[in-house]
C-alpha positions, 0 to 999 in steps of 0.5 A: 500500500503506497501513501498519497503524495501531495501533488498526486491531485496533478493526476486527477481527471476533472469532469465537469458540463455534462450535456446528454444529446441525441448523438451521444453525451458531451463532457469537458475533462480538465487536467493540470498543465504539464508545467504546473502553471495552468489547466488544460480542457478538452472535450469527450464523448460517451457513444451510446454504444457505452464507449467513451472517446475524447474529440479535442486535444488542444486544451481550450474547450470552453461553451458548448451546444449539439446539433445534428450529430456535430459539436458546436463550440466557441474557440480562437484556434488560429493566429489571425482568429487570437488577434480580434478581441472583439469578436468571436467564433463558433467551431463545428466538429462532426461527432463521427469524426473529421477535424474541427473547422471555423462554422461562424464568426461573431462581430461581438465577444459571445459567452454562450449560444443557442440554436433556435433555427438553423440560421439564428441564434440566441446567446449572451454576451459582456459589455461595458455599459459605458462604451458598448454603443461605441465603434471598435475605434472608439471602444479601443481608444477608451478602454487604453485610457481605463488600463490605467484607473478605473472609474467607479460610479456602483457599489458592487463594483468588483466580484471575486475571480472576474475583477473590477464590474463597474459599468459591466453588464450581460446582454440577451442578443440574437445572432444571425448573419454574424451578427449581433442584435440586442434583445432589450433596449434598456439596461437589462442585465442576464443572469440565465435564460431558458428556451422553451420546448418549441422555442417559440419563447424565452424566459429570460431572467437578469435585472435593470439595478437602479441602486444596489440594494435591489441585487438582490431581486429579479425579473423575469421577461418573456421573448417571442422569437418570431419577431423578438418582441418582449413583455415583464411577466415577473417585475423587479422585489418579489423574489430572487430568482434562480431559474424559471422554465415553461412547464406544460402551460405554466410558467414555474420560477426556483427562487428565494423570497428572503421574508424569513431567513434572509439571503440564506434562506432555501427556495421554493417552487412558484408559479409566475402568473399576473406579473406575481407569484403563486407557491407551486411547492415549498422544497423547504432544503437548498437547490444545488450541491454545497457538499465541499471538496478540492477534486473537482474543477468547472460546473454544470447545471443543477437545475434541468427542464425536461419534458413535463418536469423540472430536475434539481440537485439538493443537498440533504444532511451531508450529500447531494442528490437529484429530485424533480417537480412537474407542474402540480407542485409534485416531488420525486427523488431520482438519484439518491445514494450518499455522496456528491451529484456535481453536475447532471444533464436530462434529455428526453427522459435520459439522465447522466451525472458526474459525481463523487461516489464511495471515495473514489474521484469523480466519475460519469454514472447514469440514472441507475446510478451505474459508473460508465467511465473510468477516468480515475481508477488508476489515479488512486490504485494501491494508495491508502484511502482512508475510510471515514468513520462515522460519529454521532453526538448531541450539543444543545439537543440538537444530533450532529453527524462527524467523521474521522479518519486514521493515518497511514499505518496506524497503530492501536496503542501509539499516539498521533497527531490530528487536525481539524478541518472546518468547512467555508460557507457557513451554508455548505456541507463536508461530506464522505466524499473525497478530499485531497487535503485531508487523505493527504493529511491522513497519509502523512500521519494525521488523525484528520476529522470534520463535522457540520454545525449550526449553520450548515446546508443540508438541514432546513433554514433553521438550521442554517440559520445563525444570523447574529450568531456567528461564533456562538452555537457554531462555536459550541458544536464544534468544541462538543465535536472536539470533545467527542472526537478526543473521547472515542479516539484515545490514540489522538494526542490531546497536546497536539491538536491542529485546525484549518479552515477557509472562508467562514472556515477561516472566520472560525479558525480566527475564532477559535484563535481568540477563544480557546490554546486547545490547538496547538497550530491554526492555519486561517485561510480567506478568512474574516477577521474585523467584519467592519472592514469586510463590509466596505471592501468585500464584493458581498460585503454591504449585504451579506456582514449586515445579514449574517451579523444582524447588524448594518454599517450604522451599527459599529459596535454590533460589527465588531463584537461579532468580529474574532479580531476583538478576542484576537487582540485580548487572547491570541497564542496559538502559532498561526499561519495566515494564507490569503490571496491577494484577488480574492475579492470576497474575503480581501486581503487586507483581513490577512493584513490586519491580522498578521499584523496584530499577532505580530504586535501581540508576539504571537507566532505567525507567517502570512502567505500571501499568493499572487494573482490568486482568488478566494478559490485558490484551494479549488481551482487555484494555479497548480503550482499555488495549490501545491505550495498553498497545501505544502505550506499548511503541512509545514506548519502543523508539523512544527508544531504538532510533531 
């Protein structure tokens, strides 16, 4: 039995944009460049003979459509096609074989297409409000000028792994000829859209932002492609809408009234009639998969129409399944064994799914749950996978549910240390499935153990609910979780006790710096430290410290005893390491600063690693090379410390 080596991730194949079609189903299988420094993506194919091709090699696999047994895909392939900024081009491979070959070229910068005649198309595209009426000439002129500052007149001006959005917006246009038409004359921003069966009409759902406390909200408007006339059916503060689809003869919107647990709250099912909205059914659990993991890169779709139903992903307890709705508000499961649905697609009645599955690495599996590929087995062939063990214990008469998993070569009787890893969100899960960091941990020697507190995903909104509360029941779960873990696993080395985490994961290990030296080495990562900073430079931050804190901007004092840095600068001992990335716009960096700078004060031990060019997704879908060192880095550490 061989250990798992830290950069063994280089290996794994990453699936993600699963589209099942007449001809087959399309996938996008992502590797790490052989250099390190990137990834490279490339289409693939299961035939319905069951065999599995891959069509692309070049590494650049981006949007995607099938049509008439030919994959249709957006690409600058030549040098000539690299040098136009300001166009783009839709590539045609024939699924039964042939070289791919420039089928249309764009006079605008597209981010996604449909077909809805042979010859016309539907698609999305980026635009900067502020120049988009402008000629390329002009366009060129004025975005030079902005290369050296940027001219901010919106809050919400930045966003987490795209940049500076001042003035950016994403048109509904209809492409024929090679070019591009607006659909709407206004300043109506997409979010999605959906084409209904017989693509007579388009529900498109986006926002006209008149001020920024109205992000929150959507419409919805509805386009008849015969002649791309428009009406409003859902207008601007009834709800946040996720999706919405024609279904049989209705019109059925997934969205989140936010009238009782605020931005957090799960969605529910209406029916959009009358410019208002009608309950359909209330699901009462989130929609989509929070179920955590660093072995997975790119999306998909978690909510699918399909024929007379609506198909959704939902995380409950601590995985992800697939359900569906149809038009009378009815509820069925359709996938439902334990782990991790990523990303799923439906085609006349046909599903398929990439998911995580009993400790093993992504994989393709159809709706009997059967495994169709086998892109990673021989990734972790011969390698120690640790299996977690279950506990279960009770805090405040409320049953959780956590996990263990023993080192490499363990012995009964010897002494080990362990870390404790805690998840981002709050509003996200750990699961069973599979994580890198934490078998690598395990395979370096490590007790490595997990749990979902008050706050988590997968449990209803009160459960997820601990607005005001931050630091407080989440706390007090974790430390009974401590406890219990201690009790049931005397081979773990109480003095010698570690803990990480990111995002909220980072809040509480800034947390638990200022509250408790039970552990002996804390790695913090995108973490929040003074949420009153955070409410004025991170990209959610105005609405979502006022939400989760229970308190606004007008109240300073609420901020800042909700904030670890208040016990941090009274308490704080325990050896820290701070990771952050200096473009991660959603927890910024200056949180970073300020605390390195306080433990430096304080004569705490402590070592800030800041990553460049990174994003609050570094751990996930950062550069390898990053990921490596980030990794390498917090494994150092806990060693220094713990053994």
């Amino acid at each position: 039995m061989e250990r798992i080596q830290l950069e063994d991730f280089l290996k794994y194949n990453y699936l993600s944009g699963i589209k099942v079609t007449d001809y087959g189903t399309i996938f996008v299988k992502t590797n790490a460049k052989k250099d390190k420094t990137g990834y490279e993506r490339n289409y693939c194919i299961i035939r319905e003979d069951g065999k599995t091709k891959q069509l692309t090699y070049d590494g650049n696999a981006g949007f995607f459509r099938v049509k008439d047994n030919a994959l249709y895909f957006l690409a600058k392939r030549s040098e000539e096609e690299k040098k136009d900024e300001y166009n783009s081009v839709i590539y045609k491979l024939e699924l039964d074989g042939g070289e791919a070959h420039p089928a249309l070229t764009i006079d605008s910068t597209i981010s996604s297409f449909d077909f809805i005649t042979d010859d016309t198309l539907i698609g999305t595209k980026g635009v900067d409000k502020r120049i988009e009426n402008l000629s390329v000439e002009e366009r060129k002129k004025i975005e030079k000028e902005l290369e050296g500052y940027e001219d901010i007149e919106e809050c919400g001006f930045y966003l987490n792994g795209e940049g500076y959005t001042n003035g950016r917006r994403s048109r509904l246009v209809v492409i024929k000829d090679g070019k591009c038409q607006r659909v709407f004359d206004d300043d109506f921003s997409i979010q999605n859209y959906s084409i209904s069966p017989d693509k007579s009409k388009i529900l498109a759902v986006g926002e006209t932002r008149k001020s920024p406390k109205e992000q929150f909200f959507s419409e919805i408007r509805e386009v008849n492609t015969s002649d791309w006339s428009w009406k409003t059916i859902l207008p601007l503060g009834h709800i946040s809408v996720y999706s919405a689809f024609h279904l049989s003869d209705k019109i059925v919107a997934i969205g989140n009234t936010m009238d009782k647990y605020g931005l957090n709250q799960n969605p529910d099912f209406f029916v959009v009639e009358n410019e208002t909205i009608k309950l359909l059914a209330s699901w009462g659990e989130s929609i989509g998969n929070s179920v955590g993991t660093d072995v997975r890169f790119g999306g998909g779709e978690s909510i699918v129409r399909d024929g007379d139903y609506i198909y959704f992903s939902t995380t409950l307890d601590h995985s992800s399944y697939i359900y569906r709705i149809d038009v009378n508000g009815k509820i069925e499961s359709i996938i439902g064994d334990e782990g991790s649905v990523d990303c799923f697609s439906v085609h006349n009645g046909k599903l398929m799914f990439i998911g995580l599955r009993d400790q093993k690495l992504q994989e393709v599996y159809d709706e009997n749950e059967v495994c169709l590929t086998s892109f990673n087995t021989s990734v972790l062939e011969g390698k120690y996978v640790a299996e977690p063990e279950e506990i279960e214990f009770e805090n405040d008469g409320v049953t959780f549910t956590g996990w263990v998993i023993k080192p490499f070569g363990y012995e009964e009787g010897t002494k080990y240390p362990a870390i404790f890893d805690i998840h981002g969100g709050p509003k996200t899960v750990y699961g069973t499935v599979f994580m890198h960091e934490m078998q690598y941990w395990a395979n370096h020697g490590y007790f490595v153990f997990w749990t979902n507190p008050r706050g988590a995903d997968g449990r209803g909104n009160e459960f997820a609910d601990i607005r005001g509360k931050y630091g407080t029941i989440d706390y007090s779960d974790l430390m009974k979780f401590t406890d219990v873990v201690l009790e049931k696993y005397p081979d773990i080395d109480k003095e010698r006790l570690g803990e990480t985490g990111g995002s909220y994961g980072g809040f509480m290990s800034n947390w638990i710096l200022g509250h408790t030296d039970r552990f002996k080495a804390i790695a913090t990562q995108r973490s929040i430290y003074n949420w009153v900073s955070f409410w004025g430079t991170s990209d959610i931050g105005p609405y979502f410290a006022a939400d989760q804190c229970a308190a606004n901007i007008d109240d300073l004092e609420g901020l800042f005893h909700r904030s670890p840095m208040e016990e941090i600068l009274k308490n704080a001992k325990t050896p820290t390491l701070i990771i952050h990335s200096d473009k991660d716009y959603r927890c910024p960096v200056s949180e970073g600063y300020q605390l390195y700078s306080a433990l430096v004060e304080m004569g705490v031990d402590s070592k800030l690693m800041l990553f460049h060019d990174e994003t609050h997704e570094l751990s996930r879908s950062g550069k390898p090379l990053n990921r490596i060192k980030r990794l390498r880095e917090i494994t150092l550490w806990m060693d220094k410390y713990l053994k």
